[in-house]
N, CA and C of each residue as an Amber inpcrd file, in Angstrom:
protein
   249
  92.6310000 110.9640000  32.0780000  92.3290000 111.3560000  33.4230000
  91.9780000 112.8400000  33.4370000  91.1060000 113.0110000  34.0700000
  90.4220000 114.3270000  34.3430000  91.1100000 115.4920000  35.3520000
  91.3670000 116.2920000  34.8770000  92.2890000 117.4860000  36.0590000
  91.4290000 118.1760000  36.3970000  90.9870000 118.6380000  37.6950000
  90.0920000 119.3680000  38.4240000  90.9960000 121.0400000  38.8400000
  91.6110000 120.8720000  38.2950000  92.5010000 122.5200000  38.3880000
  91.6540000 123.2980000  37.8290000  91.4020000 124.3770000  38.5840000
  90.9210000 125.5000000  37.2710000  91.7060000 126.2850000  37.2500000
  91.5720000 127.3760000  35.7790000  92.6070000 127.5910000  35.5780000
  92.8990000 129.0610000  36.3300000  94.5140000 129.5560000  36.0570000
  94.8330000 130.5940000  37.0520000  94.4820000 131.9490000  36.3020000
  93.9730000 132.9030000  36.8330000  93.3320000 134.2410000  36.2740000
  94.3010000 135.1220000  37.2790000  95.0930000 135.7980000  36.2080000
  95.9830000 137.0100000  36.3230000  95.3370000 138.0670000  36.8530000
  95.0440000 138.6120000  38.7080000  93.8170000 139.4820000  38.3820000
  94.5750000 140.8890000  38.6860000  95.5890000 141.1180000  37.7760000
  96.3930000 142.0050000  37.8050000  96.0030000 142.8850000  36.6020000
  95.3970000 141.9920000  35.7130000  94.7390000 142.6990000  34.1460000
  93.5660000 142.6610000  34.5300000  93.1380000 142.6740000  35.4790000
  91.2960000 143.4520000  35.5960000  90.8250000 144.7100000  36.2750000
  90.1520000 145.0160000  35.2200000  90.1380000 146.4110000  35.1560000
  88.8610000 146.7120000  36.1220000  89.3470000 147.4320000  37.3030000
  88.0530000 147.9720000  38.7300000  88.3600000 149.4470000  38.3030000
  86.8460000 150.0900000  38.3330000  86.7190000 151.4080000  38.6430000
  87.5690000 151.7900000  40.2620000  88.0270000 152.8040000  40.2740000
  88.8190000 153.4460000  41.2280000  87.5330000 153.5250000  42.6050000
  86.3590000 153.8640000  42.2710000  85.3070000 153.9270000  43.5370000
  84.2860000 152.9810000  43.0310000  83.6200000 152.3760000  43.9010000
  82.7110000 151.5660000  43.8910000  82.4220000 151.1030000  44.9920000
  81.3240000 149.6890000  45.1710000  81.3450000 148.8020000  46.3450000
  80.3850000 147.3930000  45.9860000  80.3980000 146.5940000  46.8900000
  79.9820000 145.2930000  46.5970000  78.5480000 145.4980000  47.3900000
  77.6960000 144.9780000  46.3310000  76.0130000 145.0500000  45.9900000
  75.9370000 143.3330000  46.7700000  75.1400000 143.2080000  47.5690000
  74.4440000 141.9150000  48.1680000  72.9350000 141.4890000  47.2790000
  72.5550000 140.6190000  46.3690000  71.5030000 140.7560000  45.6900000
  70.2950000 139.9820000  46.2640000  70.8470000 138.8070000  46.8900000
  70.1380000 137.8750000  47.3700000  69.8260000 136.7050000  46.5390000
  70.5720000 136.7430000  45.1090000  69.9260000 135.9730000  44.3950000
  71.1470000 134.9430000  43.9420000  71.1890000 133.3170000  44.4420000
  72.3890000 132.5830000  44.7940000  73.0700000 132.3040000  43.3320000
  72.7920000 132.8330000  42.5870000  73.6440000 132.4050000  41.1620000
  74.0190000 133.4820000  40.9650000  73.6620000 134.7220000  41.1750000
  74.9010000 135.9510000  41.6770000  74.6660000 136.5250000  42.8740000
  75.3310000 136.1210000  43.6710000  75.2060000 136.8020000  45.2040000
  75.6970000 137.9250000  45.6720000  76.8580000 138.3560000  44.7590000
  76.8180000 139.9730000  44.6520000  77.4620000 140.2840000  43.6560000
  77.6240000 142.1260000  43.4630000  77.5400000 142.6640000  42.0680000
  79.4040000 143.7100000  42.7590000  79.8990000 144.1820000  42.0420000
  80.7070000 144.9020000  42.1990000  80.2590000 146.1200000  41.4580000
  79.8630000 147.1720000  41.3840000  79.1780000 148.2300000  41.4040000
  80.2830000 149.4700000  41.0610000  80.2490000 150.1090000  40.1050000
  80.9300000 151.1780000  40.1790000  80.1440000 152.9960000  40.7070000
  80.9390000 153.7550000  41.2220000  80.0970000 154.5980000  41.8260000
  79.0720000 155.1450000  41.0430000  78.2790000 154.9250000  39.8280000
  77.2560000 155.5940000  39.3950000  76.6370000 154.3450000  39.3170000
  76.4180000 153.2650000  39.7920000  75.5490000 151.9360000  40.3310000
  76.0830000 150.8120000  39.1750000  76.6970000 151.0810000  38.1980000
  76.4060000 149.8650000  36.7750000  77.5510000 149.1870000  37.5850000
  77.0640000 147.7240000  37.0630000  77.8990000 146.5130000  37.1990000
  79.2200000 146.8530000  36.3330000  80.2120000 146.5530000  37.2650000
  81.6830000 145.7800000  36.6030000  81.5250000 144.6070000  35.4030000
  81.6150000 145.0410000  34.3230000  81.0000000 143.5290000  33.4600000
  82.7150000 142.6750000  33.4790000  83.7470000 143.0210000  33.9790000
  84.8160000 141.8680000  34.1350000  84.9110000 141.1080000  35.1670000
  84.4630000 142.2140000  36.3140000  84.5530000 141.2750000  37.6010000
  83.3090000 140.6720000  37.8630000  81.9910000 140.9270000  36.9640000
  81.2710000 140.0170000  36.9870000  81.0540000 138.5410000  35.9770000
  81.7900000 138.6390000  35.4570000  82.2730000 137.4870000  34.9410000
  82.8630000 136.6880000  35.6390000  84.3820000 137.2820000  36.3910000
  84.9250000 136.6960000  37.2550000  84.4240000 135.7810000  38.1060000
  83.2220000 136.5640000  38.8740000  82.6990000 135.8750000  39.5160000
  81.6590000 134.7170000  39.4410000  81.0400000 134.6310000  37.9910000
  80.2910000 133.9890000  37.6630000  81.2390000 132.3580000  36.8780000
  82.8940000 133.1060000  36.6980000  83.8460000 131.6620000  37.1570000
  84.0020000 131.2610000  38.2500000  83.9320000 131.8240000  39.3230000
  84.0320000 131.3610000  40.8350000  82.9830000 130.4330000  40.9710000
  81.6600000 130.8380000  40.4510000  80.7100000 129.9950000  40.9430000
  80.7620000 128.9070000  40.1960000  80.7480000 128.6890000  38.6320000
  81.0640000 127.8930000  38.3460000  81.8050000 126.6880000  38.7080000
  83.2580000 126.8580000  39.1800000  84.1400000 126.2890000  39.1960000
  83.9030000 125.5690000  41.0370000  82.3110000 126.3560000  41.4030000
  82.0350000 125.4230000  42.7930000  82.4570000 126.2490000  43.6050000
  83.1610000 127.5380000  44.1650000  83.6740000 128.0060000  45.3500000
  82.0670000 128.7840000  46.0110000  81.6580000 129.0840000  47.3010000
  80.8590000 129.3270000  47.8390000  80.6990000 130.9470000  47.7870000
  79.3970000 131.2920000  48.1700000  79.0930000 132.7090000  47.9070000
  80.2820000 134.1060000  48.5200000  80.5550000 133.2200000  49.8970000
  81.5230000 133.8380000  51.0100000  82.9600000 133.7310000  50.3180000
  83.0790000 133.0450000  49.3970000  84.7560000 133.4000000  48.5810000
  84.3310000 134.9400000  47.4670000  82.9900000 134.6920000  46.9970000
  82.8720000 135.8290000  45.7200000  83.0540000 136.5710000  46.4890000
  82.4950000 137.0030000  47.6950000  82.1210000 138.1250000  48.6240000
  83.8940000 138.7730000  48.6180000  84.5670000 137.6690000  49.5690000
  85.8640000 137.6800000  49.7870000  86.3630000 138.2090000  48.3360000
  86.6870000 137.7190000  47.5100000  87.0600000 138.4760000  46.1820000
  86.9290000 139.9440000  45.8150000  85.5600000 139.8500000  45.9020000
  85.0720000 141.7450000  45.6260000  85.3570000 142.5070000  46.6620000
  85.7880000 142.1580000  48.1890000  86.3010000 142.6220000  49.0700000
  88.0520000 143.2720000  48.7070000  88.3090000 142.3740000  48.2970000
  89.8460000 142.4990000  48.0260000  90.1590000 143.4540000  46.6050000
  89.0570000 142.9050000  45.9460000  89.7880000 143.9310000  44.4970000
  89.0430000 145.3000000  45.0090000  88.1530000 145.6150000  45.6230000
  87.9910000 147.1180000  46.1930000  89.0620000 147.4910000  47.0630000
  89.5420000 146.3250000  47.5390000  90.6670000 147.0250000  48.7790000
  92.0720000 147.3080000  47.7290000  92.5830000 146.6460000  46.8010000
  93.2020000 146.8050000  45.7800000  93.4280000 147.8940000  44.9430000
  92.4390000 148.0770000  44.5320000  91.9630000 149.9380000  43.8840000
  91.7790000 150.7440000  44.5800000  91.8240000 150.6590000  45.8980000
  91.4710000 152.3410000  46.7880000  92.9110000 153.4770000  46.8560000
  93.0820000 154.2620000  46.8590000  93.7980000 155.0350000  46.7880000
  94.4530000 155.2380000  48.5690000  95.4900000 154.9710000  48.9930000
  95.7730000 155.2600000  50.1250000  96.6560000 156.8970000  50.2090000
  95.3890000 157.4870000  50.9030000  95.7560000 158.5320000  51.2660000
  96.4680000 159.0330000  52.0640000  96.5050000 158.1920000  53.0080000
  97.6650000 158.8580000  54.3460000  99.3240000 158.3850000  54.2930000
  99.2400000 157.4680000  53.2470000 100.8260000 157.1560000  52.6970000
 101.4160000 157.7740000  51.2360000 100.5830000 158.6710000  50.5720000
 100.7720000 158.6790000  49.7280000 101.0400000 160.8920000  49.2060000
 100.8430000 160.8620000  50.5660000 101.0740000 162.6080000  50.6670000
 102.4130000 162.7750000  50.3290000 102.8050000 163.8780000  49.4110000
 103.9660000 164.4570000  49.4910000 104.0870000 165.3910000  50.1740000
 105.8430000 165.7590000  50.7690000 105.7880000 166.6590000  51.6660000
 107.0250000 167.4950000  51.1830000
């Protein structure tokens, strides 16, 4: 019998540049890029995402993804002042 699980990705070991942002390409077998601030692709989280598609989830989950691991890596500044 066939298991339709895919499998679970730790995305605690992937490595995001500290600044960047998510690239819209238009092109549906990568629909966007995670970008580090001097423009080059993330080559882990574009992998990542090229398991998302694989594994069938829709463009609006990759989106959702690269949303979150940028929100993940940002540095919060207004909690993080010492006084």
């Amino acid at each position: 019998m066939m298991n339709d699980r895919v499998p679970e990705r730790d995305l605690s070991r992937l490595a995001v540049p500290r600044w960047g942002r998510l690239v819209e390409t238009g092109d549906r077998y990568e629909p966007y890029r995670l970008v580090d601030a001097d423009g080059a692709v993330v080559a882990p989280v574009a992998v990542f995402f090229q398991e998302l598609l694989a594994a069938g989830k829709a463009a609006a989950t990759v989106r959702s993804y690269g949303m979150d691991l940028l929100r993940w890596w940002r540095p919060v500044n207004c909690t993080m002042s010492q006084s």
